[in-house]
C-alpha positions in Angstrom: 23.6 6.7 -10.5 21.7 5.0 -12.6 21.1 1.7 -9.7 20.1 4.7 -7.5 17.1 5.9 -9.8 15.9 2.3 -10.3 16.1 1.8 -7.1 14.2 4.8 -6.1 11.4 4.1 -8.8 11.0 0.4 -8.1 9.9 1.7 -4.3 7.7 4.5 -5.7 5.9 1.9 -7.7 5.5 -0.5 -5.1 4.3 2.0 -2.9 1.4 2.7 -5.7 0.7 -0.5 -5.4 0.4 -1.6 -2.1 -0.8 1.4 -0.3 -4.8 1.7 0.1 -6.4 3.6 -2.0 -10.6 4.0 -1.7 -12.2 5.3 1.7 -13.0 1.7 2.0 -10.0 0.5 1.7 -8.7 2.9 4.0 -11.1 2.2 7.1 -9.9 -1.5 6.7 -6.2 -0.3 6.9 -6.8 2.1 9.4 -9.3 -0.3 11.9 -7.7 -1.9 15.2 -9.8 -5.3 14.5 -9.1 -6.0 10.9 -9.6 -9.7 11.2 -13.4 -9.3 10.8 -12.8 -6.6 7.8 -10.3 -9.2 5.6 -12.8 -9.5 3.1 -12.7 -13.2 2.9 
């Protein structure tokens, strides 16, 4: 039970992480050609 709630909260948090978060960051996520929106 308790591999199951680690489990569960290790996804949550990298899910936090990862996902974008500013309107921004979200028009670069959600754009077709993201190769000229990298940011590099």
């Amino acid at each position: 039970m308790k591999t199951i709630i680690l489990f569960l909260l290790a996804i949550l948090v990298i899910w936090i992480l990862f996902r974008p978060v500013t309107k921004k960051e979200l028009d670069r996520y959600n754009d077709k050609d993201n190769w000229s929106n990298m940011g590099f």
